[in-house]
C-alpha positions in Angstrom: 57.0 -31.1 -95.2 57.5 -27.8 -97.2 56.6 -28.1 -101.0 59.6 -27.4 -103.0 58.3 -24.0 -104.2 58.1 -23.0 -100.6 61.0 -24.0 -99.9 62.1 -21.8 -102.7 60.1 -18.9 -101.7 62.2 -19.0 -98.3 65.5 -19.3 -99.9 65.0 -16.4 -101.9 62.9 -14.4 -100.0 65.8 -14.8 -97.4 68.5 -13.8 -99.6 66.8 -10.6 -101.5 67.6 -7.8 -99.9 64.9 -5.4 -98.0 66.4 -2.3 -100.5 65.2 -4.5 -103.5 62.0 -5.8 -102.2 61.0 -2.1 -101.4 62.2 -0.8 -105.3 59.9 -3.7 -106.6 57.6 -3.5 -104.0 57.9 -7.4 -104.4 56.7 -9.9 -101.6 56.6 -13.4 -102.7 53.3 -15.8 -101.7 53.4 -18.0 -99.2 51.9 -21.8 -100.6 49.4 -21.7 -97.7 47.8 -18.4 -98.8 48.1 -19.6 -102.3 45.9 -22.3 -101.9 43.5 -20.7 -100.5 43.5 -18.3 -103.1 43.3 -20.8 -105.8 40.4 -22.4 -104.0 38.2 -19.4 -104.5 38.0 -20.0 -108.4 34.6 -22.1 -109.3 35.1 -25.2 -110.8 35.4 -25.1 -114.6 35.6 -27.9 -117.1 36.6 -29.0 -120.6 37.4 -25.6 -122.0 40.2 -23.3 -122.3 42.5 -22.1 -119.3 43.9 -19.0 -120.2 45.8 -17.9 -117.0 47.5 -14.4 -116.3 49.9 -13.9 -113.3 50.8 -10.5 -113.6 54.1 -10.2 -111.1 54.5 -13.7 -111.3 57.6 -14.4 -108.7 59.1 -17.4 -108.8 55.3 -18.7 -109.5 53.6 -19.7 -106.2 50.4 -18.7 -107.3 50.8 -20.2 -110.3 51.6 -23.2 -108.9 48.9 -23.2 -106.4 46.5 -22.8 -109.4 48.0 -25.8 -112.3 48.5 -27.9 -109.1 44.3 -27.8 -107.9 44.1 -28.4 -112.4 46.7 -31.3 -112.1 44.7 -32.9 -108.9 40.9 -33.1 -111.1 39.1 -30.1 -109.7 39.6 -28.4 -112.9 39.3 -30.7 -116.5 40.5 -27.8 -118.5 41.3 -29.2 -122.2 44.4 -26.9 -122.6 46.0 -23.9 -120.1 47.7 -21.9 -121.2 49.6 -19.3 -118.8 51.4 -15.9 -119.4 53.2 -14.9 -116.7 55.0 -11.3 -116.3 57.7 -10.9 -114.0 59.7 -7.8 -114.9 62.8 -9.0 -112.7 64.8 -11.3 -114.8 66.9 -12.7 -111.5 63.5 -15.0 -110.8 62.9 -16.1 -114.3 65.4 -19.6 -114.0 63.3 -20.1 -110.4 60.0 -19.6 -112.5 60.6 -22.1 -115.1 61.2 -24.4 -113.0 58.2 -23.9 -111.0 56.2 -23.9 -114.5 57.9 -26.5 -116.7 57.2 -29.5 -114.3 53.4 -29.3 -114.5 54.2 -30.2 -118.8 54.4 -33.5 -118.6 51.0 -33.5 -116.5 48.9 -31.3 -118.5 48.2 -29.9 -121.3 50.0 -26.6 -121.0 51.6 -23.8 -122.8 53.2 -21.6 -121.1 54.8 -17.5 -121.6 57.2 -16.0 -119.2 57.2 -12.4 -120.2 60.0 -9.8 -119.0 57.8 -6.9 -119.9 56.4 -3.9 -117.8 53.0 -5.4 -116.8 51.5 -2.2 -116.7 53.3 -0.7 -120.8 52.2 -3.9 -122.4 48.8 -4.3 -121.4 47.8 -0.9 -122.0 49.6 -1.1 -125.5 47.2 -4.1 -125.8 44.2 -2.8 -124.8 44.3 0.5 -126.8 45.5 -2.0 -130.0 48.2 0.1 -130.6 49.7 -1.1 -133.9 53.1 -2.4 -132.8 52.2 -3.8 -129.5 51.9 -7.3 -128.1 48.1 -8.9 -128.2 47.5 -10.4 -125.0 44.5 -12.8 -125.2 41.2 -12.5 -123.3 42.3 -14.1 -120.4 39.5 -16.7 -118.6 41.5 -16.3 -115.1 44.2 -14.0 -113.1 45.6 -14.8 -110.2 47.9 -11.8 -108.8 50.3 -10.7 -105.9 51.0 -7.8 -107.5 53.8 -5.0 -106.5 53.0 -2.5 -103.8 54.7 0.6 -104.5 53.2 4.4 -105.4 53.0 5.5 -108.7 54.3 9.0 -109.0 51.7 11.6 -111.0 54.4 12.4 -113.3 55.1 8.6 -113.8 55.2 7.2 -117.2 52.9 4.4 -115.7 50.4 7.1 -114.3 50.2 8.5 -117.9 49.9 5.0 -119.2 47.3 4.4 -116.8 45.3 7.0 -117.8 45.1 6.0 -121.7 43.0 3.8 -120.9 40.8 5.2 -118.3 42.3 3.7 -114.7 43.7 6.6 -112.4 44.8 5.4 -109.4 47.9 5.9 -107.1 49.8 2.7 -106.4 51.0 -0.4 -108.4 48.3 -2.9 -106.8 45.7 -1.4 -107.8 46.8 -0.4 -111.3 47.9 -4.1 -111.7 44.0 -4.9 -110.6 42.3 -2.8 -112.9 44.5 -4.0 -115.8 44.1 -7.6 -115.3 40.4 -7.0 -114.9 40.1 -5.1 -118.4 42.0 -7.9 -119.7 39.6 -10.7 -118.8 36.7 -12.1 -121.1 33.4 -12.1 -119.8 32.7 -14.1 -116.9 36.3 -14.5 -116.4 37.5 -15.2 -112.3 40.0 -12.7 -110.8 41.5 -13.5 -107.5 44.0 -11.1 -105.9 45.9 -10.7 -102.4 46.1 -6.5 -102.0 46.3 -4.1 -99.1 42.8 -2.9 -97.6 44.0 0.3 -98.2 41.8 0.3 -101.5 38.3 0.1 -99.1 38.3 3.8 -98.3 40.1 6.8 -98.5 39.3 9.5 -101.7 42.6 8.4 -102.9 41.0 5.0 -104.1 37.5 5.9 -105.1 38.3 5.8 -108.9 40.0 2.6 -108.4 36.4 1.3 -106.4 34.5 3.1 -109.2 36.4 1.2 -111.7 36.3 -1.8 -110.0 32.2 -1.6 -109.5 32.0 -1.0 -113.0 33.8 -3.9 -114.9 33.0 -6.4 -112.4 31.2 -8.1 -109.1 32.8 -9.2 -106.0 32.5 -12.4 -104.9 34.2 -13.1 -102.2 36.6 -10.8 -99.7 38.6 -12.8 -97.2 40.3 -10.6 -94.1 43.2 -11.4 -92.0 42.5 -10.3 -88.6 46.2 -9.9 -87.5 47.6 -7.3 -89.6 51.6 -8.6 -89.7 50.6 -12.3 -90.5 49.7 -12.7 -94.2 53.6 -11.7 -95.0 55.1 -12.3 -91.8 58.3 -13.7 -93.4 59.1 -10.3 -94.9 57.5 -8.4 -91.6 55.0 -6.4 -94.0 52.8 -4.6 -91.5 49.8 -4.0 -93.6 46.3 -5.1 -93.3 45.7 -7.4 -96.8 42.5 -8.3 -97.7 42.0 -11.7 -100.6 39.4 -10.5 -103.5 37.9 -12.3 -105.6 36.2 -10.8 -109.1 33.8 -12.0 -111.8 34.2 -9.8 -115.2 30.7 -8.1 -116.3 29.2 -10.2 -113.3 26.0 -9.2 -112.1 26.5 -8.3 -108.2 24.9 -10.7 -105.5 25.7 -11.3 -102.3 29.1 -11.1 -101.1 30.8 -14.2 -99.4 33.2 -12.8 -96.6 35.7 -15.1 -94.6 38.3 -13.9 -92.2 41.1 -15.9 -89.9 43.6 -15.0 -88.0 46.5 -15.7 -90.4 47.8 -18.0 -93.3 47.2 -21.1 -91.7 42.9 -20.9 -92.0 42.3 -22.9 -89.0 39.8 -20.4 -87.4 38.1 -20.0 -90.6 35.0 -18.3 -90.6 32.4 -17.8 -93.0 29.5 -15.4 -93.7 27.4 -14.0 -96.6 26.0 -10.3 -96.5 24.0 -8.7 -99.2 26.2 -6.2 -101.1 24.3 -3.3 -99.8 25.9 -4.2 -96.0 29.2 -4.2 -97.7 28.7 -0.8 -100.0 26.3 1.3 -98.3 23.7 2.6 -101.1 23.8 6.1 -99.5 27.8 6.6 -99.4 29.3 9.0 -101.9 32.6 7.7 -101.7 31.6 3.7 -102.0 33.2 2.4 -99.3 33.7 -1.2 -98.9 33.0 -2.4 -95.8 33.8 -5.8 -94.5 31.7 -7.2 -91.6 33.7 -9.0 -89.2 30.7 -10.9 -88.1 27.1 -11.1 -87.9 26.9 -9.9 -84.7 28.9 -7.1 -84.9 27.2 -6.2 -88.5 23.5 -6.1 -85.7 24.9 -4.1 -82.9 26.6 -1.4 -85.5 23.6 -1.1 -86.9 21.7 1.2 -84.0 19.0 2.8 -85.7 19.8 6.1 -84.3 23.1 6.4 -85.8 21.6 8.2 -88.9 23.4 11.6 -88.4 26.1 13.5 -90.2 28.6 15.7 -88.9 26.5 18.4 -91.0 23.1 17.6 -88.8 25.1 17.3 -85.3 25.9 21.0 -86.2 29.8 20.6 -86.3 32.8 20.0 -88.5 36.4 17.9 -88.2 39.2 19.4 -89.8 42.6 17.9 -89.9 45.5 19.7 -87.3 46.2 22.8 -89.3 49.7 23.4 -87.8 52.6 21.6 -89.6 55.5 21.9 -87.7 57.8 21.7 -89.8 56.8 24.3 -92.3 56.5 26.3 -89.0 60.0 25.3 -87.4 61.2 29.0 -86.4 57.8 29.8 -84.8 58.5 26.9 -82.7 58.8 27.3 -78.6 59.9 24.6 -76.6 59.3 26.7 -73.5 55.6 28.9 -73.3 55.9 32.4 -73.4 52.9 35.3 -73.3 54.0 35.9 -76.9 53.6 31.9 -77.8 50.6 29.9 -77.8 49.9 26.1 -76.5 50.7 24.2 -79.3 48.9 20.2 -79.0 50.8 17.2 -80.2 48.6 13.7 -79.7 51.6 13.0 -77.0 49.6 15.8 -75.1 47.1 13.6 -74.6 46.7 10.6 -72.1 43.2 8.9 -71.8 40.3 11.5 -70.7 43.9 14.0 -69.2 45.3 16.8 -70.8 49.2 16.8 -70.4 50.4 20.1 -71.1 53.2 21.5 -70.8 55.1 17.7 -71.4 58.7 17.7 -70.9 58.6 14.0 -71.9 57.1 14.6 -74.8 60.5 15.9 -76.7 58.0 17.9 -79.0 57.5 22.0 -78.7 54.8 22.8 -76.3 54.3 26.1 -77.6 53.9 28.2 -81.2 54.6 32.0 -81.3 51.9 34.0 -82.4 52.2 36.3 -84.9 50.8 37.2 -88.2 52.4 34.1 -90.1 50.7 31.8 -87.8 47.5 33.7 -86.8 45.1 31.9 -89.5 46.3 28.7 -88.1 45.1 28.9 -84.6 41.9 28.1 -82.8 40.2 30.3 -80.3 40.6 28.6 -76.4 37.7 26.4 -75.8 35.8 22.8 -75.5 37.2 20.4 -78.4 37.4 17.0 -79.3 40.2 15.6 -81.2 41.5 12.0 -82.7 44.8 10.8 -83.2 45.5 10.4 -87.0 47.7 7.8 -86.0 46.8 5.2 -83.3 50.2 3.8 -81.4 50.8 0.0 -81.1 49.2 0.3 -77.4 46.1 1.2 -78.4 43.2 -1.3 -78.8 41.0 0.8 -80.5 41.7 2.6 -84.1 40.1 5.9 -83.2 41.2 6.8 -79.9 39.7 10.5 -78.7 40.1 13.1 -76.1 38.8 16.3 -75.1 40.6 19.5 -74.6 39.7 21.4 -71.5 40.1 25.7 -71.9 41.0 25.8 -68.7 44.1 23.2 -69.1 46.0 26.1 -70.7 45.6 28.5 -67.7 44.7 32.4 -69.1 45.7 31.1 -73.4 43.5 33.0 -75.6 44.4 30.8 -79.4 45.1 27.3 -79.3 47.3 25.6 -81.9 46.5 22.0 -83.3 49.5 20.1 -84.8 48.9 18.4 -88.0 48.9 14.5 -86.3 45.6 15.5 -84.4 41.6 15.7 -86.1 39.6 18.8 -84.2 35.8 18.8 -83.9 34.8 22.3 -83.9 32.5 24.9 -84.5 33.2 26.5 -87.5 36.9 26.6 -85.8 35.8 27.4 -82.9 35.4 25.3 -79.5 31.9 23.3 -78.7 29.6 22.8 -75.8 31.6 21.1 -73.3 28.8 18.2 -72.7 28.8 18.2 -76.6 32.7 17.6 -76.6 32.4 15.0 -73.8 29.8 13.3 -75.8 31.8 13.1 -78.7 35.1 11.2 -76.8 32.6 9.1 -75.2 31.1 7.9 -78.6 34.2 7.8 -81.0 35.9 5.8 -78.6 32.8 2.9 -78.4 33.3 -0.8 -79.4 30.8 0.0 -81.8 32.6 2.7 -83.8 35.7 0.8 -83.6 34.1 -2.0 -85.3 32.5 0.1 -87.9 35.7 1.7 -89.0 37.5 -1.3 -89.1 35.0 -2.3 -91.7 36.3 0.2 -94.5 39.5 1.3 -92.6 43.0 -1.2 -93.2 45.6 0.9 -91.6 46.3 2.7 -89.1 45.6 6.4 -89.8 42.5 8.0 -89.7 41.6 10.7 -91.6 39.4 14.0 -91.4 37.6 12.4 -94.3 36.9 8.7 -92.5 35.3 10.9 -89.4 32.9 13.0 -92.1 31.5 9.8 -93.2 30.2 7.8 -89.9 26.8 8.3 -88.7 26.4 9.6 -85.4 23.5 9.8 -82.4 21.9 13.2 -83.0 23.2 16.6 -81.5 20.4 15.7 -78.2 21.7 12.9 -77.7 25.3 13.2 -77.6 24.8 15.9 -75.2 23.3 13.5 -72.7 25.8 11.1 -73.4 28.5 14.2 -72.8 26.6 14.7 -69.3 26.9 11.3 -68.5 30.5 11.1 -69.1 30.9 14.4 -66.9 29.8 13.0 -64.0 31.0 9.6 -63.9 34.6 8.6 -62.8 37.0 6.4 -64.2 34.6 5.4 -67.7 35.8 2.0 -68.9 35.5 0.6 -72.1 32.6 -1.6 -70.9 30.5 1.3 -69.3 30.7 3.4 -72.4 29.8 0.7 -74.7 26.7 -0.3 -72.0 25.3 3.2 -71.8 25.3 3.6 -75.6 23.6 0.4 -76.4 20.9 0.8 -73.8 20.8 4.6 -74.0 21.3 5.7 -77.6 18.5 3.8 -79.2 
């Protein structure tokens, strides 16, 4: 039987409409994931509970958490909770969900209307007028995910007190962690979008800085965590400790909310943020034996030492609409969508397609095109088909008939040679390798969505430049390469 505050959660989850959950960037908690969440704190007792839901709801994580303190786990001597939900409509739903734990417990509880994101950083910078939020001891969040503009009042909020980051999550993350004492528990459900990406690396910095990770859980379907509201994102659960000294790094994963395929590992932090990574990617290990066979010792190369760059597709098309051909011409140029490409083939011209097969060339589009030749390129996006996240293909000159230029539309990554074509085993050894098990595994480690960026392909470690040659030669002269026979020759023959 439901609990009443799922049942709640249904009810008004059900009637809010999609236009408003998108403005709030506001998907409520199912009780299932709450739980769990809650579970992740470490048992406290006979002190002071000061709780912080930032984004509060109608309060199923809060409810989650006084529930596990009304059943023993927790012998807190007092909680007290502040809860911040900015959307007045839930406030009635939230007192209710709050109010009945007072005749149980020893509770004091604040529902605050406030911007989450104004007030705290009035608090923290003890500006003279503002609201003093305590030194919380726990937060549990869902917070909003929505962008923050870089003209935003928030994004100059943000920045008073030393957080720059681009969405609401993560700003809502930071905050709560500043706000915590030391030694204080923060447990959050956020996108994985946070793991990688140049975007987030202040966010990670800050993170790093102010506090230890304890625990990440993954959800290996991406649409289940929120499946009520059909949220298609990858969401990771994240638990922090406040000026904790990093350890090893507890890391669950199941398939969805209901934790009956739970699985549980624990890596030393240096297998989740690789000491030798720039960026500080977090990496989540799906398991043990995938962490061993991603290892091979002779992926140790950069893009640098293979002798080659990636570049994201230079032609936009829709800065370049009037150069546009649908038909080739001898004044137009082959212009390469990822529809273009079908496995190891080359489909060019595609009438199916519905995309222009062709750019005119000319001196507004001359510095955008690449010379004819051997590349390799990666979807930025992969399609729902598509087992794999990276999914490459090589581009044959000779595909294009007597083209001298090629152009690359912006949805595509090229490997190149200083922007021009590579070896042709070289290219084939490329494909062959980026479309492994053992990459795919290794990107989904810092990668929570679908695209895949110029910047994500700079940062694995590849066979060296002899080496992906063979594997190039290989691939040449065998016929219909499977998944199975490329991940078989590169385990036995890349070592």
């Amino acid at each position: 039987m439901l609990s009443a505050v799922e049942q709640l959660r249904l009810s008004v989850s059900k009637n809010t409409t999609t236009e408003k959950k998108s403005h709030l960037g506001q998907f409520f908690t199912p009780s299932r994931t709450a739980r769990f969440m809650t579970s992740l704190f470490t048992r406290q007792n006979g002190n002071i509970c000061r709780l912080l839901d930032a984004g509060a709801g109608i309060g199923s994580l809060s409810d989650a958490f006084l529930e596990r303190c009304a059943s023993g786990s927790f012998n807190f001597s007092r909680i007290e909770v502040d809860a911040f939900e900015i959307d007045e409509c839930l406030h009635s739903h939230l007192e209710r969900t709050l109010e009945k734990y007072c005749q149980t417990l020893n509770i004091i509880t604040h529902i605050r209307k406030d911007d989450f994101i104004e007030t705290a950083v009035d608090s923290l910078c003890g500006n003279l007028f503002a609201v003093t939020l305590p030194k919380y001891t726990h937060a549990i969040l869902n917070p909003p995910y929505k962008k923050i503009r870089s003209n935003s009042t928030h994004r100059s909020a943000l920045r008073r007190v030393g957080i720059e980051t681009v969405n609401l999550y993560s700003a809502f993350v930071a905050l709560s962690l500043s706000l915590l004492e030391e030694g204080g528990q923060l447990v959050v459900i956020i996108p994985r979008s946070f793991c990688n990406g140049p975007y987030y690396r202040p966010f990670r910095e800050y993170i790093f800085n102010y506090g230890a990770i304890r625990h990440i859980h993954l959800f290996s379907s991406r649409n289940r965590a929120f499946k009520d509201d059909k949220v298609l994102q990858e969401n990771v659960i994240l638990a922090l400790e406040r000026g904790g000294q990093q350890g090893q790094v507890t890391i669950t994963t199941s398939t969805d909310d209901s934790f009956t395929d739970l699985e549980t590992n624990r890596y030393s932090f240096d297998r989740i943020v690789f000491p030798d990574d720039p960026e500080q990617f977090i990496h989540v290990p799906i398991s043990p034996e995938s962490d061993d066979f991603g290892q091979l010792e002779s992926l140790t190369c950069s893009l640098e030492d293979v002798g080659i760059k990636v570049s994201t597709g230079p032609v936009v098309d829709f800065r370049l609409k009037k150069h546009l051909r649908h038909t080739p011409d001898e004044e137009a140029v082959p212009l390469l969508y990822p529809g273009h490409f079908k496995g190891n083939k080359t489909i060019w011209p595609n009438p199916a397609l519905k995309k222009p097969d062709a750019l005119q060339r000319n001196m507004d589009t001359e510095k955008w095109l690449y010379p004819n030749g051997f590349y390799c390129v990666v979807r930025r996006f992969s399609s729902k088909e598509e087992k794999r996240r990276i999914v490459a293909s090589v581009v044959r000159p000779d595909s294009f008939h007597d083209a001298e230029m090629l152009g690359f539309e912006n949805h595509l990554n090229v490997f190149h040679d200083d922007k021009r074509g590579l070896p042709e085993a070289l290219a084939y050894g490329l494909a062959a390798f980026l479309n492994s098990t053992v990459v795919d595994e290794k990107f989904r480690r810092f990668n929570g969505h679908t695209q895949v960026n110029a910047t994500d392909l700079r940062l694995i470690k590849y066979p060296n430049r002899n080496n992906l040659i063979a594997l190039g030669k290989w691939a040449m002269r065998t016929d219909n390469i499977s998944q199975s026979r490329i991940d078989e020759r590169l385990e036995n023959h890349i070592t």
